[in-house]
Each structure stands twice: as C-alpha cells, then as structure tokens.
N, C-alpha and C positions, 0 to 999 in steps of 0.2 A: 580866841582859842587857837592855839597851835595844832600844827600836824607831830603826831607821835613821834614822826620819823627826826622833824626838825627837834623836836626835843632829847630824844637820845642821841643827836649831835650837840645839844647844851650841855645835856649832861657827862659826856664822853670829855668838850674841851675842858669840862670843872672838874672831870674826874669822879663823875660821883656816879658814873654808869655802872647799876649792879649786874652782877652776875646772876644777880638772884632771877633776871625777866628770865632767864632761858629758863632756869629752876621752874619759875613761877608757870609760863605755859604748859612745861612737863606735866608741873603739878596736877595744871586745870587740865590736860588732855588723856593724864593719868584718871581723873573724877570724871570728865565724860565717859570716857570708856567702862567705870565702872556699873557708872547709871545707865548706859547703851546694857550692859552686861548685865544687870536688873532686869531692867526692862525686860530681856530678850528672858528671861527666866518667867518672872510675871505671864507674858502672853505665852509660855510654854504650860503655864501651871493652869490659867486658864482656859487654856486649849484641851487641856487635858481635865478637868472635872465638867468641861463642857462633853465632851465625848464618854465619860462615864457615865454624865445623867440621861446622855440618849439609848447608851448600851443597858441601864438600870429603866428608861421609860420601857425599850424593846422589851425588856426580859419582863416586863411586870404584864404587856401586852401580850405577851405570848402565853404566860400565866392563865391570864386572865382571857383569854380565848380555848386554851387547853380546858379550863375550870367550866367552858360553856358546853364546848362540846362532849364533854363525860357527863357535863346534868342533859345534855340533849339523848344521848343515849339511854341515859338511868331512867329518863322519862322513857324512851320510846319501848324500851322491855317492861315496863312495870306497866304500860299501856296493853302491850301482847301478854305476859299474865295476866293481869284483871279481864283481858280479853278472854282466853283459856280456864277463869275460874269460873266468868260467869258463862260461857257456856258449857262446861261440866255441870255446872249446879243447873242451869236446863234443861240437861239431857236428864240429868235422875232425877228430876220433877217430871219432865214425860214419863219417863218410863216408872216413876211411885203410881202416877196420873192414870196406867195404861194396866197395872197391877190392880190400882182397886177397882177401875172400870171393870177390869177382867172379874174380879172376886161379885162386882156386885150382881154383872149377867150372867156369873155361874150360881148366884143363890135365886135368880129370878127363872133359871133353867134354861141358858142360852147360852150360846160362845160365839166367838169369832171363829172365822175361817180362817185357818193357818194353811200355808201349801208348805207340803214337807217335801224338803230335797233326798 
C-alpha cells in the first residue's frame, strides 16, 4: 500500500490528479460541520425539554404542597367550628338541664339561691 502523498504524485505525473480531492474534502468538511451543527441543536433541544420537565416537576410540587396546606387549614377550622358547635350545644344542655331543675324544685316548693347584683 502506498502513502496518499506518493500517489498524488503518480497521479499528477499521468495527469489524472483530480481537482475534485479539494472539492471532495470541502465536500466532507462542508457534512461534518453540518452534523457538528445537528448535533449542537440536538443537545440544545435536549437541554431544553430537560429543563422544562424539571420546571413542570417544580410547578406540580409546588401545586401539590399549596393543595396540602389549604386541606391543612380546611381541616384545622372545621376542627375549631365542630369545636364551637359542640360546645354551644353544651352550654344549652346545661342551661335546658338547670331550667327543669329549676321548674322541678319550684313544683316541690324550693329554689335556688340567686345573689342579685
């Protein structure tokens, strides 16, 4: 096998040196660069739905923590009214409790002692 070089010197003295190698490297330096030029788009498009699905994981986290703490709240009021209801309903059970008391030792001829202000 010959070296490239000594062979475009065989073929320069036969005359059959093409023009076309310069064309030809242009050619192939013209298609690298086009596939460099791919590529670099490629890792750009990747780059970039990689950083969308972390900005779309963020946003659904943030979602989904906002969604916890409004059911933590919703919870902790509906705890303080159920708290509020049931001691309303308490207090006028005592005080239905402290009525009939009242009605039943005034029909037995008796009262409490009330201090009036």
């Amino acid at each position: 096998m010959s070296h490239p070089a000594e062979e475009a010197c065989i073929l320069k003295k036969e005359g059959k040196l093409r023009e076309s190698t310069v064309d030809d490297s242009m050619k192939r330096e013209g298609e690298i660069n086009e596939y460099l030029n791919r590529l670099e788009r490629w890792r750009k498009a990747i780059a970039f739905n990689i950083s969308l699905k972390e900005i779309h994981a963020s946003s659904l986290q943030k979602i989904h923590e906002r969604q916890i703490k409004t059911i933590n709240e919703e919870v902790t009021k509906a705890s303080k009214a159920l708290l509020m209801v049931r001691q309303a309903a308490m207090n006028a059970l005592v005080e239905a409790e402290f009525e009939q008391y009242k009605q039943e030792l005034k029909v037995m001829g008796k009262c409490f002692y009330q201090e009036r202000i």
